[in-house]
C-alpha positions as CSV (number, residue, x, y, z in Angstrom):
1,X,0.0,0.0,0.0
2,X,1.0,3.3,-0.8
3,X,1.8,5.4,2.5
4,X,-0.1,8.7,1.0
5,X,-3.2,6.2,0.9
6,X,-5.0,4.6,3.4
7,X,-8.2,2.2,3.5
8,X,-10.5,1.2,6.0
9,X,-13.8,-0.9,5.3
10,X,-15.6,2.3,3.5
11,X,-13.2,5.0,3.2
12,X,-10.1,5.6,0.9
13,X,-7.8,8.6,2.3
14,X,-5.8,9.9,-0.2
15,X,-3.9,12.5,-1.2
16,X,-5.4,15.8,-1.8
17,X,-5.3,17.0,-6.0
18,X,-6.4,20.3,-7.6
19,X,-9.3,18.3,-9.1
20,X,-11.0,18.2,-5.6
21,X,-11.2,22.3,-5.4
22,X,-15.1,22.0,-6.2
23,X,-16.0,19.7,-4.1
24,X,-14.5,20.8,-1.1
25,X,-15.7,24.3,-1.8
26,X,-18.8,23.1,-1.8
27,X,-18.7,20.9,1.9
28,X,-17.2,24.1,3.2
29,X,-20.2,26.3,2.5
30,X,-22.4,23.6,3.7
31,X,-24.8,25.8,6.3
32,X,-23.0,25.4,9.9
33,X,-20.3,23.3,8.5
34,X,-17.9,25.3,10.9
35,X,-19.7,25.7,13.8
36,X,-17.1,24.4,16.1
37,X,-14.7,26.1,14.1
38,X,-12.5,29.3,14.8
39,X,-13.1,30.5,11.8
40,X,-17.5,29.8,11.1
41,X,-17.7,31.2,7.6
42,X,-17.4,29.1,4.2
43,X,-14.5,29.1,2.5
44,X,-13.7,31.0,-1.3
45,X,-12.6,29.3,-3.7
46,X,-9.6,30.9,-3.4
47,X,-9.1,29.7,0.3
48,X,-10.2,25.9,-0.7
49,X,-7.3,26.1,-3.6
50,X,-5.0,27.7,-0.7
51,X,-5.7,24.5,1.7
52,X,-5.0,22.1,-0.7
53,X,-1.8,23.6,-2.2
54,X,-1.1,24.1,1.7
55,X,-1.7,20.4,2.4
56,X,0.6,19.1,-1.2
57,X,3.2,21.5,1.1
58,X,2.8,19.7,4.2
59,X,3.0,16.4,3.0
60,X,6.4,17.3,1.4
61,X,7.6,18.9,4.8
62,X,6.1,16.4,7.4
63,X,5.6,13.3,5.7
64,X,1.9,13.5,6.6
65,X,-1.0,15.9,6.8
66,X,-4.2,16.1,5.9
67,X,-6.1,13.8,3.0
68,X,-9.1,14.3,1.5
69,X,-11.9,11.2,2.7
70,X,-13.7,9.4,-0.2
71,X,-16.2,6.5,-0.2
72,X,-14.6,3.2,-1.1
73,X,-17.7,2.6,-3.8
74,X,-18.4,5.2,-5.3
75,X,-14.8,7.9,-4.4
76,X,-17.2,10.7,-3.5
77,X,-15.6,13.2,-1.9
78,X,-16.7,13.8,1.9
79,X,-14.7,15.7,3.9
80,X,-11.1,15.5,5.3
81,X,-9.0,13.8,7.6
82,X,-5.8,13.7,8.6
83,X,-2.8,14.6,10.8
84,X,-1.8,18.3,11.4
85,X,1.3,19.7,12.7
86,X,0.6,22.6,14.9
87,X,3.7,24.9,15.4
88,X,2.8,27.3,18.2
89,X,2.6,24.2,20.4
90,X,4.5,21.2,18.7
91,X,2.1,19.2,18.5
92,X,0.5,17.1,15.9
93,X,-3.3,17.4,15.8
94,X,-5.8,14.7,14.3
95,X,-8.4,16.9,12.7
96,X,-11.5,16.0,10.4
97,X,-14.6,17.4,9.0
98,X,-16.6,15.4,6.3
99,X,-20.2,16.9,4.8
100,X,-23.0,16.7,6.7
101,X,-24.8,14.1,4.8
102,X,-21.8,11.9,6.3
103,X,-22.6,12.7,9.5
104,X,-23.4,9.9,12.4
105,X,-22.3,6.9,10.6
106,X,-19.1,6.1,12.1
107,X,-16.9,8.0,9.0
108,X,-15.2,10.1,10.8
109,X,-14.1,7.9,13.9
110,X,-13.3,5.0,11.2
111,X,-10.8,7.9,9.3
112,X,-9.5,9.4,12.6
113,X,-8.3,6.0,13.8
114,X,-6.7,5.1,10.9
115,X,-5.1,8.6,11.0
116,X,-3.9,7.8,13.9
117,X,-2.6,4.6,13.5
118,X,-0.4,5.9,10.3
119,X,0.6,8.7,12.6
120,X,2.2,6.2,15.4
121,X,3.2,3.1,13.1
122,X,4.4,5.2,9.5
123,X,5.6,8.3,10.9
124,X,6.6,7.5,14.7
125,X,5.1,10.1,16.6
126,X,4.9,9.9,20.2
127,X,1.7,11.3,20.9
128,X,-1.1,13.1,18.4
129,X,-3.6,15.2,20.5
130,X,-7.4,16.5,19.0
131,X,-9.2,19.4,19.9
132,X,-12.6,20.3,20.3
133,X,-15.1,23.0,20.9
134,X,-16.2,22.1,24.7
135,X,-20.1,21.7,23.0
136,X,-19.0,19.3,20.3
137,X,-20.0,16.5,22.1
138,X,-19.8,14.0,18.6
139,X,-16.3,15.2,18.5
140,X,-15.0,14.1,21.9
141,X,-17.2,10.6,21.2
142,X,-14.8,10.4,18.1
143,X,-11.6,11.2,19.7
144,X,-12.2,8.8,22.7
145,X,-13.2,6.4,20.3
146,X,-9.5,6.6,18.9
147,X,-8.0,5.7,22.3
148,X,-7.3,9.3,23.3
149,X,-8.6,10.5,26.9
150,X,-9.3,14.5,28.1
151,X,-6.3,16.0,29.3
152,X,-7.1,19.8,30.1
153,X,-8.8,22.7,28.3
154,X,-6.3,25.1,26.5
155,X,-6.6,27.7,23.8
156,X,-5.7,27.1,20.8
157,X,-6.0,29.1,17.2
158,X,-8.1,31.4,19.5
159,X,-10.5,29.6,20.8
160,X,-10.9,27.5,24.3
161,X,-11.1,23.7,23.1
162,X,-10.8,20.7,25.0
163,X,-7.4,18.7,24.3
164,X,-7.2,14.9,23.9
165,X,-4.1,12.9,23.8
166,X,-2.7,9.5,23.1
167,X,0.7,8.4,23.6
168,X,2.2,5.9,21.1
């Protein structure tokens, strides 16, 4: 397997391309799409083609980052997932967000773990934390559901979140 792709049961993670700038405009301006979010409004298509190019980047520079979700049947687009290297802390962050239509069927834990797992066995990192707004109560299900417990609430990018850790 390719180490820029990864498959669970339903999900491919790949590599995000330029040919995904439409479709991931479009989950971003999904109504409420960032309401846990620092940042709650929709992206422009010049911010989605920014992201990508940003994540092509941090791939190079990391050897990991985030990847753009598909379903394993049909390779719709839903979201992203992925590992995120935060440099005002040194951390590295598991962070998702798929479409609401994906929403409460397991998708995002199912990506997160395997994030995760790639994250400790591929790269070797020592611990990978997620953050979530305190009222994002799916979230935390998600992260605990990867193995990571609460360790304190912090700021980060602005905004008071609850931190989750897991140590490899």
């Amino acid at each position: 397997m390719d180490s820029t792709t990864l498959t669970t049961e339903r999900l491919i993670l790949r590599l995000f391309t330029m040919n995904d700038i439409e479709d991931l405009f479009a989950i971003t301006n999904e109504t409420d799409i960032f309401r846990y979010f620092p940042t709650k409004t929709g992206w422009t298509i010049e911010k989605t083609e920014r992201s990508i190019f940003h994540q092509i980047q941090h791939w190079d520079k990391y050897g990991y980052g985030q990847m753009a979700v598909t379903l394993t049947d049909s390779g719709q687009l839903m979201g992203w997932c992925g590992l995120e290297f935060l440099p005002e802390t040194n951390e590295t962050e598991v962070g998702y967000l798929l479409s609401k239509a994906f929403w409460g069927r397991g998708y995002a834990t199912e990506a997160a773990k395997e994030s995760v797992k790639f994250g400790v066995e591929n790269v070797g990192l020592k611990e990978i934390i997620g953050l979530t707004d305190p009222e994002n109560i799916a979230s935390q299900k998600v992260l605990q559901k990867c193995g990571m417990t609460f360790t304190r609430r912090q700021v980060y990018f602005g905004m008071e979140m609850f931190r989750y850790a897991i140590q490899a």
